[in-house]
N, C-alpha and C positions, 0 to 999 in steps of 0.2 A: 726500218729493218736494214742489217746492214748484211752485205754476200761479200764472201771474201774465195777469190780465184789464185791459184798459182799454175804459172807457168814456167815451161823447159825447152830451149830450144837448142839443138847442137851442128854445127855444120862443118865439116872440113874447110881448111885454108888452103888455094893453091895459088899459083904464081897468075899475074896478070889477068886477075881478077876485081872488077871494081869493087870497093869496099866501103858498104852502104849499111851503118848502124843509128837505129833510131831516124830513119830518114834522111841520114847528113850523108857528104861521101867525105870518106875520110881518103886523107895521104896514106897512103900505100902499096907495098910492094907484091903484097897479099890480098886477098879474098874470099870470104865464105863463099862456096862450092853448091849450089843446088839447081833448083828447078828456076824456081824465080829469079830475084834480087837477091835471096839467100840472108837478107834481113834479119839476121838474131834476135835484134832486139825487138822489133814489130811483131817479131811471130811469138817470141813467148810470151808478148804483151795480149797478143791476140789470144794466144791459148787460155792465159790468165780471166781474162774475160768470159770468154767463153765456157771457161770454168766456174766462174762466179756464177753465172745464169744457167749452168746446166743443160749447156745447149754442144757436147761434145769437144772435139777437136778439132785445131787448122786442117786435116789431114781429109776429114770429113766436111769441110766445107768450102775448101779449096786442093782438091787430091791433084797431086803431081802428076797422074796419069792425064790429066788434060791440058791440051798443048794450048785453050787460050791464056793458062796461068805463067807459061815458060816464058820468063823473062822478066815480067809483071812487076811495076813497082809495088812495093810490100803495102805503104803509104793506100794506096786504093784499095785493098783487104781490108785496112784497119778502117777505114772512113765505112766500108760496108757494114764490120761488125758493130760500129758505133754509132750507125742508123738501127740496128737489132736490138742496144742498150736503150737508145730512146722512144722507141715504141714500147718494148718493155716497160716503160715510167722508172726508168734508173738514171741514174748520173755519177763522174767521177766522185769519189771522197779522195781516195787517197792510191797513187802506184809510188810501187819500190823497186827497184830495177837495180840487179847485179850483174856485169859483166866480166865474164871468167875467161884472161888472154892473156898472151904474154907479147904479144905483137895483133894490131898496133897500140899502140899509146894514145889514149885515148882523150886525158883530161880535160885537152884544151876545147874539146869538140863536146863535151856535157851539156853548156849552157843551150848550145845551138838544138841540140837534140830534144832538150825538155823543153825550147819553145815550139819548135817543130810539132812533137807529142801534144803539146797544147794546143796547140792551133787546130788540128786533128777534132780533137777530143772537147772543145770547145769548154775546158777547162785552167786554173791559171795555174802556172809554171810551179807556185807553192806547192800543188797535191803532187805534182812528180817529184820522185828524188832518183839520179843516179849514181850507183857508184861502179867499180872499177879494181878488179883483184888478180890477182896470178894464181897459179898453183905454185908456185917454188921450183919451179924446173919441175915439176913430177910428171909423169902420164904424157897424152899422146898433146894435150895442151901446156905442157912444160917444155913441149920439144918444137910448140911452133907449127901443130899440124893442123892444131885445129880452135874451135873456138866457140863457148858457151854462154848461155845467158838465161838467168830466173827472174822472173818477175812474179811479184805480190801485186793482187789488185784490191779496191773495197769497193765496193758502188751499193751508193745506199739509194732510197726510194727519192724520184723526182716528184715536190710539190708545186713546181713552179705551175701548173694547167690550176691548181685550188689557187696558189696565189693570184695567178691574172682574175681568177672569177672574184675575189676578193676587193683584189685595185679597181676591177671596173664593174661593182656590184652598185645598181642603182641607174647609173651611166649609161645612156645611148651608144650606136659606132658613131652616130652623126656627132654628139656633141663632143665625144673625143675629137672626131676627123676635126671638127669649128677650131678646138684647141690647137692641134697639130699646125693644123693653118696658117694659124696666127706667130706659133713658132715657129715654122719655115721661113713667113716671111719677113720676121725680123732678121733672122740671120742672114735669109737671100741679101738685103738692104746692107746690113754690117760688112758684107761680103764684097758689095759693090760696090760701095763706099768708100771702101780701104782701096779700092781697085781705081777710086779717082774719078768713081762714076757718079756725080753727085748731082745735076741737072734734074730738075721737077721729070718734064716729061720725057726724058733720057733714062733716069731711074726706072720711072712705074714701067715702059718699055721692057729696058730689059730684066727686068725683073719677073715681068709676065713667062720669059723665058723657063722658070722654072718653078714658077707659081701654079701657071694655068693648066687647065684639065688633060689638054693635048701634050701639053710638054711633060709634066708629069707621067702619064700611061706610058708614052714613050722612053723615060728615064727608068720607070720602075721593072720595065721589059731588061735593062738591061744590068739592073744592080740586085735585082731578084733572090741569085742564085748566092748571095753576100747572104741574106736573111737566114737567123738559126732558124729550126722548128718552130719554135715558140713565136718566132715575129712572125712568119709565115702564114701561124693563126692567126695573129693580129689581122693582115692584111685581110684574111680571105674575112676576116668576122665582118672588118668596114668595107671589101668590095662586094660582098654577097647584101648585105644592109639594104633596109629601101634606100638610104641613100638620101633619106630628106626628097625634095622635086628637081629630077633633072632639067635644068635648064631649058626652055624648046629650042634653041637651037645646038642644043652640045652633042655630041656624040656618045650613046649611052656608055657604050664600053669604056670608053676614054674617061666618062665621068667616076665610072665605078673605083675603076684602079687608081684616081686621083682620090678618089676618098680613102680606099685600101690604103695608098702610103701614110696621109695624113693622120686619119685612125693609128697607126705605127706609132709615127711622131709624137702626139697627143697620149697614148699609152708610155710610152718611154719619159716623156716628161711626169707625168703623171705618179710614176714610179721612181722617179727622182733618179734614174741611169743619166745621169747628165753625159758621160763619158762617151757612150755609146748612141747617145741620139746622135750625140756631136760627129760619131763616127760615116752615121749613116746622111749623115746632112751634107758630109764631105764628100761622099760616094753622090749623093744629088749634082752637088756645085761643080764635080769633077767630069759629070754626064751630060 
């Protein structure tokens, strides 16, 4: 099923105002005028959404009358309503984004904004488009006073919760986590290798550094909040798991969240994201 949202957002321009579209700050001598950040393009992106899911307006979910939203980068609203999209079981298809100015000039700051939005939205830079129009000198935005923006959303139904059941239909968390393992620590090895670390017992050392159950719970504490949703589940399916036999001397907790990561790793390969295991492997070696 596909929902399709539009949004509208309008704000004045005045003098020595910072000028924040799309989450970027742009050069300029002007600035949309409101409560918050005054983010045109975040709020009608926001409205748009909000639209799509039948879930009201910015106005009603974030009302100007409250003074923790004065100032607020826009960027934090939209991460909130895009946690509202994915409990829903939705995800982006496709945003179209028009912004109606005559100051500033925007072009050059497009790219930066649709990765921004992406990044956000945990979607690729393809499903955004923006563009960029004047009124002709007409109206109160022909004269420079102010400044608009429409956005189209689509968001169609997320299957990815059937897919994982699908990739790890039959599969233990243990025997994922076994897999993941074994991929961690090839690359730990490739990693330290290249690093000039090539000595027998110098290796398996430190390589234990990010192998073993303690250092691991300790890294996963802190690259966590990197994990979409969906890895998230991964984690909790392999830390909540029996877990195979805790070692008798390990530390249960420490053992679990070592299994949580690798179960991750072991799923991502599994599903052949080579891109993004690699991502989260980097966030390990970088921990």
């Amino acid at each position: 099923m596909v929902k399709t949202g539009f949004g509208l957002d309008i704000h004045k321009l005045v003098k020595d105002r910072p000028c924040i579209l799309g989450g970027v700050k742009i050069e300029s001598e002007v600035g949309p005028d409101g409560h918050s950040d005054a983010d045109v393009v975040i709020h009608s992106l926001i409205d748009a959404i909000l639209g799509a899911l039948s879930l009201g307006d910015i106005g009603q979910w974030f009302p100007d009358s409250k003074e923790e939203y004065k100032d607020i980068d826009s960027k934090e609203l939209l991460k909130e309503i895009y946690h509202t999209v994915q409990i829903s079981d939705y995800m982006i298809d496709h945003i179209d984004i028009t912004i109606v100015t005559e100051v500033p000039r925007i072009n050059k700051y497009k790219a930066k904004m649709k990765l921004k939005l992406s990044e956000i939205l945990n979607t690729d830079v393809v499903n955004i488009n923006i563009k960029a129009t004047t009124t002709e000198k007409l109206g109160f935005i022909g004269s420079e006073k102010g400044i608009a923006c429409m956005t189209i959303v689509n968001l169609i139904k997320d299957n990815s919760h059937k897919m994982t059941k699908d990739i790890l239909s039959g599969l233990s968390a243990q025997s994922v986590a076994y897999l993941g393992d074994a991929v961690l620590e090839l690359y730990v090895r490739k990693y330290l290798l290249a690093k000039g670390i090539n000595k027998g017992n110098k290796l398996h050392k430190k390589a234990l550094d990010y192998v073993s159950a303690n250092s691991q719970a300790d890294i996963v504490e802190h690259i966590m909040e990197e994990f979409s949703e969906e890895e998230l589940r991964i984690f909790k399916w392999g830390r909540n798991s029996n877990g195979g036999c805790v070692p008798r001397n390990a530390d249960v907790k420490e053992y679990r969240y070592s299994t949580g990561l690798e179960a991750l790793l072991g799923y991502l390969y599994i599903r052949k994201d080579i891109s993004r295991l690699e991502e989260v492997i980097e966030l390990i070696l970088q921990n």
